[in-house]
MARDODREN-762494 format. One record per residue: x, y, z of N, C-alpha, C, O, CB in turn; residue in one letter. Coordinates in steps of 0.05 Angstrom, whole numbers, padded with zeros to 5 digits, always signed. Glycine has a CB too. Example, Ala and Ser with C-alpha at 12.3 -4.5 7.8 and 13.67 -1.06 7.14 Angstrom:
<atoms>
+00264-00114+00156+00246-00090+00156+00264-00066+00156+00285-00066+00169+00226-00089+00181A
+00257-00045+00142+00273-00021+00143+00258+00001+00157+00268+00023+00161+00282-00012+00114S
</atoms>
This chain:
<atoms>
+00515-00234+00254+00492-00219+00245+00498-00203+00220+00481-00206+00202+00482-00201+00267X
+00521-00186+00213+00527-00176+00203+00541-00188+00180+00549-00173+00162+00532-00164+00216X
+00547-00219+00179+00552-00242+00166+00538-00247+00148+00542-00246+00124+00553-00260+00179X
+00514-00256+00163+00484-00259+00153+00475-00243+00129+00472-00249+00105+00466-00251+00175X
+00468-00214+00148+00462-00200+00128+00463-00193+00103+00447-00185+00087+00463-00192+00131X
+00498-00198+00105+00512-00193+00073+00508-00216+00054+00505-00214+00030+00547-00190+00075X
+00508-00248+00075+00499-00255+00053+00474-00263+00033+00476-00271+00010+00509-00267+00054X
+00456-00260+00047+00423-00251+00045+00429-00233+00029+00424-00246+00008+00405-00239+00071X
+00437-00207+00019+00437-00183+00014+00451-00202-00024+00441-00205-00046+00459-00157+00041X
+00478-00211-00011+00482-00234-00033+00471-00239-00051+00469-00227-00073+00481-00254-00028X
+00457-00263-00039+00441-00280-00051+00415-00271-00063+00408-00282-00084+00438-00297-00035X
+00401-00254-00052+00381-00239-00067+00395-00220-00086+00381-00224-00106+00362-00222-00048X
+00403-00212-00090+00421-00202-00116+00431-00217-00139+00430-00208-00162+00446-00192-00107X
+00440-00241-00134+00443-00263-00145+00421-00273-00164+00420-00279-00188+00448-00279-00127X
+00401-00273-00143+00378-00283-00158+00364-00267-00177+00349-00275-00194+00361-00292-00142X
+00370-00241-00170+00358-00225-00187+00368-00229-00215+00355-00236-00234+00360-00198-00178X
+00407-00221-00213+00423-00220-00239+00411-00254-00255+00408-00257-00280+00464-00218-00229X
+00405-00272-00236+00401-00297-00257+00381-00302-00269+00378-00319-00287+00403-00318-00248X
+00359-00282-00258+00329-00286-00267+00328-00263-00294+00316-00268-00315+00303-00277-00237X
+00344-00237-00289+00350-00224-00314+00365-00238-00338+00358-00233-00361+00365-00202-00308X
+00384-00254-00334+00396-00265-00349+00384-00294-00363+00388-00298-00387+00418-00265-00335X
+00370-00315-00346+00344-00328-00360+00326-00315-00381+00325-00324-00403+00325-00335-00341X
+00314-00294-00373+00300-00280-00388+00313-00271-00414+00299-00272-00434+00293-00261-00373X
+00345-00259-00416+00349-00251-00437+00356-00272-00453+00357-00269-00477+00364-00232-00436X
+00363-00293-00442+00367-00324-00456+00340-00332-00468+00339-00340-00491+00377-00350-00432X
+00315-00330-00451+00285-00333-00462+00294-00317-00488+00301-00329-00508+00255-00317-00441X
+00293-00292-00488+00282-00277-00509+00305-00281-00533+00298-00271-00555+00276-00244-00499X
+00328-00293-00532+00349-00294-00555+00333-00321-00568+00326-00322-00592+00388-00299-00544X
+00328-00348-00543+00316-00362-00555+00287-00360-00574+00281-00375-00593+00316-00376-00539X
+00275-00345-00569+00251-00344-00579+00244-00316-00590+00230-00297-00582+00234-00354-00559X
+00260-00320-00618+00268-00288-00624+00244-00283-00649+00240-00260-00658+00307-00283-00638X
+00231-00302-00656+00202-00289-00665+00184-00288-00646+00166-00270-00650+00188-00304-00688X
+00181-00303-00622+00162-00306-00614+00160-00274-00589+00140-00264-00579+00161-00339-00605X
+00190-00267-00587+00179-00243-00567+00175-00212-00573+00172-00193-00558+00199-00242-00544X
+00177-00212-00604+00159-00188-00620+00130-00186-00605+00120-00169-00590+00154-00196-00658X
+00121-00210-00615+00087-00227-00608+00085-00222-00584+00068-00204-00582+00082-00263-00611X
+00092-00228-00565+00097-00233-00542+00092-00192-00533+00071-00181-00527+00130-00253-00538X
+00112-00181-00536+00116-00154-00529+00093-00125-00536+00085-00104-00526+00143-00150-00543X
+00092-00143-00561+00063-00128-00565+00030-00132-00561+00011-00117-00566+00064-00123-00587X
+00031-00159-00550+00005-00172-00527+00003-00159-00511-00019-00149-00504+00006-00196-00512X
+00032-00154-00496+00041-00141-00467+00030-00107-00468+00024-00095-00447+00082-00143-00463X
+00030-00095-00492+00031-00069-00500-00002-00059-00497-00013-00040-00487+00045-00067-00532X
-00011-00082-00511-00043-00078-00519-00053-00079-00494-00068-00062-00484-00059-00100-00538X
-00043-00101-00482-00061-00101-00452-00059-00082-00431-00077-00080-00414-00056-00123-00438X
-00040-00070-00431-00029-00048-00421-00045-00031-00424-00056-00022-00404-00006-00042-00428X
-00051-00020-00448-00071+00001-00467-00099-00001-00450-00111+00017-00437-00076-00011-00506X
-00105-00022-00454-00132-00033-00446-00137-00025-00422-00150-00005-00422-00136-00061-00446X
-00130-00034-00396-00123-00031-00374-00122+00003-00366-00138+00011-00349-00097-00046-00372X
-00109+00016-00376-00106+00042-00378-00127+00060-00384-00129+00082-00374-00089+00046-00392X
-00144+00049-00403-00170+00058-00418-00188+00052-00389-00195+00072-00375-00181+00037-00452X
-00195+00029-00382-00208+00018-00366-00215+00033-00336-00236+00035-00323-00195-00003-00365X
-00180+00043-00329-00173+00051-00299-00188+00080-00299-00198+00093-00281-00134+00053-00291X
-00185+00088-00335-00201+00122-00332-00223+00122-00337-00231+00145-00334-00194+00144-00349X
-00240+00107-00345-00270+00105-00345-00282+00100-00314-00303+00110-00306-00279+00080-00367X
-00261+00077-00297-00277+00081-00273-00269+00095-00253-00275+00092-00229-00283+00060-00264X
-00249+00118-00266-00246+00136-00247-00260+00156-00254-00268+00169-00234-00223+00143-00241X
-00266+00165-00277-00291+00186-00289-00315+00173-00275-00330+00184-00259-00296+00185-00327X
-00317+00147-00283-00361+00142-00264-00353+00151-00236-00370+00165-00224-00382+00094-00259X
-00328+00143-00221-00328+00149-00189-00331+00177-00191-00345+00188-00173-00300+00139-00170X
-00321+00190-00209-00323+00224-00200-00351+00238-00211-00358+00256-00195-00294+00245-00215X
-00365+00236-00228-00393+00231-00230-00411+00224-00220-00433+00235-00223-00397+00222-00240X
-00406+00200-00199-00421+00189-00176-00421+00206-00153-00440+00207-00138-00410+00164-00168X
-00398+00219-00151-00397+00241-00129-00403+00261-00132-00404+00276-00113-00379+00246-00120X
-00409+00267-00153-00421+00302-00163-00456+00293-00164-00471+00311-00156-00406+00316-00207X
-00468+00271-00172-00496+00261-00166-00497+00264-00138-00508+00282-00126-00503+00232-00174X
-00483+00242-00128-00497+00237-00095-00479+00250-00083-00464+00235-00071-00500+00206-00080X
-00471+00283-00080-00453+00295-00067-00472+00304-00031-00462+00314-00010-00443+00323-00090X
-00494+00298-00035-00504+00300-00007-00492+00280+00006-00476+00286+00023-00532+00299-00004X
-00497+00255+00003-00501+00225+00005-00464+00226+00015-00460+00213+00035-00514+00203-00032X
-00442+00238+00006-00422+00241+00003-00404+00263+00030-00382+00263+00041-00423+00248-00024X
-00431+00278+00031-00427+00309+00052-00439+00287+00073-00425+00287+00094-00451+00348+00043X
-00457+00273+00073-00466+00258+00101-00445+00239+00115-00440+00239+00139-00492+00238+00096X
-00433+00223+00095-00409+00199+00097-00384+00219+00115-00378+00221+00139-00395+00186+00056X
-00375+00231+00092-00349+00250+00106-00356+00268+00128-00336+00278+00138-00336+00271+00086X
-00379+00274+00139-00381+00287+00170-00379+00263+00186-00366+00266+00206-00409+00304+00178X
-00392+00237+00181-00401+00223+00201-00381+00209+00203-00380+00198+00225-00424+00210+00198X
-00352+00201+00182-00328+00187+00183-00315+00212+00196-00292+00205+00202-00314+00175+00154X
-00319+00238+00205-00298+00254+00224-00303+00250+00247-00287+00247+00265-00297+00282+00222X
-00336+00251+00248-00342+00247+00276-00339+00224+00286-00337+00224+00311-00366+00253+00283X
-00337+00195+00273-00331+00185+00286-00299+00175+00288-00291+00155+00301-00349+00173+00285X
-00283+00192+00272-00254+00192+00285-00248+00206+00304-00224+00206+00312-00235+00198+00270X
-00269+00223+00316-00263+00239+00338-00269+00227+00366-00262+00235+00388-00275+00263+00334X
-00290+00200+00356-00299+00191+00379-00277+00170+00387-00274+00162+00410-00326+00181+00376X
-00264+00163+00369-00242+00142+00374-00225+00154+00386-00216+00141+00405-00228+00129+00351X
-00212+00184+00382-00188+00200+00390-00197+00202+00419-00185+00190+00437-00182+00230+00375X
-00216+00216+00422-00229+00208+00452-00231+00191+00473-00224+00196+00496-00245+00206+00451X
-00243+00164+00462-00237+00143+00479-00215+00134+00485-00214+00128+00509-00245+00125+00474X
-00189+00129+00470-00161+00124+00463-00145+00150+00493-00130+00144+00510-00155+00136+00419X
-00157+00174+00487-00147+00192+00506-00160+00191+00528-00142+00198+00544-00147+00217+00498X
-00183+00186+00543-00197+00169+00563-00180+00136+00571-00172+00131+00594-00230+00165+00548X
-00177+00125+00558-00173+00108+00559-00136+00109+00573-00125+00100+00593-00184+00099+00533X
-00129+00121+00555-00091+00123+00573-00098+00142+00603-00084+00139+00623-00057+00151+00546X
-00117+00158+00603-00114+00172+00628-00130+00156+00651-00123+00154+00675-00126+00204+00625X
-00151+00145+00640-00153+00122+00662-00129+00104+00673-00125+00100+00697-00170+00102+00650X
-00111+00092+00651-00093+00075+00659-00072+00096+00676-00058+00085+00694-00081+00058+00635X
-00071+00114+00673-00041+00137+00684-00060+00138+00723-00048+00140+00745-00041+00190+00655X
-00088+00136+00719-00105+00135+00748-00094+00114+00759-00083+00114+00781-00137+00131+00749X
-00095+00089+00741-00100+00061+00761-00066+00066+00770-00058+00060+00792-00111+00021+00739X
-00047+00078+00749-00029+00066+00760-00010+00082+00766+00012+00077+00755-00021+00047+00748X
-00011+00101+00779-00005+00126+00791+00028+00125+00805+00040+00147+00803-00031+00130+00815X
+00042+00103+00818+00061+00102+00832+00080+00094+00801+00101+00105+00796+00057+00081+00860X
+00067+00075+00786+00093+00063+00763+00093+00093+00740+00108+00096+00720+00079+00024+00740X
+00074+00110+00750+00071+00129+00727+00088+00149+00746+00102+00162+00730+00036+00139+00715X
+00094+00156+00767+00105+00173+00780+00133+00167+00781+00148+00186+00784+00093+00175+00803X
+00146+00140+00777+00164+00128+00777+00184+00143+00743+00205+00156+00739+00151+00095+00780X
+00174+00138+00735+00175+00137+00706+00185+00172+00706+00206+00182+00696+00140+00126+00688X
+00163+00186+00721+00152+00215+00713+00189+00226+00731+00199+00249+00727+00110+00228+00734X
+00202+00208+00745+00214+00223+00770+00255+00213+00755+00277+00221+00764+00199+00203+00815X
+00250+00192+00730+00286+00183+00718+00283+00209+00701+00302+00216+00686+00294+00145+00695X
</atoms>
């Protein structure tokens, strides 16, 4: 087991150092093309970033509009985590009823 592990532990390491080392072979080979390449990577990045904060500004806007709509959701998602905690706790003390001798068993090592 402990055989195993190490060499799993290995071999995924392995693969990592060879997939870094392809890559830096990519980029020696293709030494105009990964300027081009790096700054595609850059822009889109940018973009993405711009993107993630505009629809986290409309979500927080949306919640300052429909903050009733928002106050109704979050009571009714507590209450009904309370109804779950409930049944869940109903639910084991029923079973501790049905089974009273394996629960006494347990209750007595």
């Amino acid at each position: 087991s402990a055989g195993w592990t190490s060499l799993v532990t290995m071999a995924t390491e392995r693969r990592a150092a060879l997939a870094l080392m392809r890559r830096g072979a990519s980029f020696l080979g293709n030494r105009k093309l990964a300027p081009a390449f790096q700054s595609w990577l850059a822009a889109i990045e940018a973009a993405g970033d711009g993107d993630r904060k505009k629809a986290s500004m409309s979500r927080a806007l949306l919640h300052l509009l429909h903050r009733e709509l928002s106050r109704g959701w979050v009571g009714w998602h507590a209450q009904w985590l309370e109804a779950v905690r409930k049944r869940a706790s109903m639910s084991k003390s029923l079973l501790h009823l049905l089974n009273r001798k394996q629960s006494a068993g347990w209750a007595s090592l």
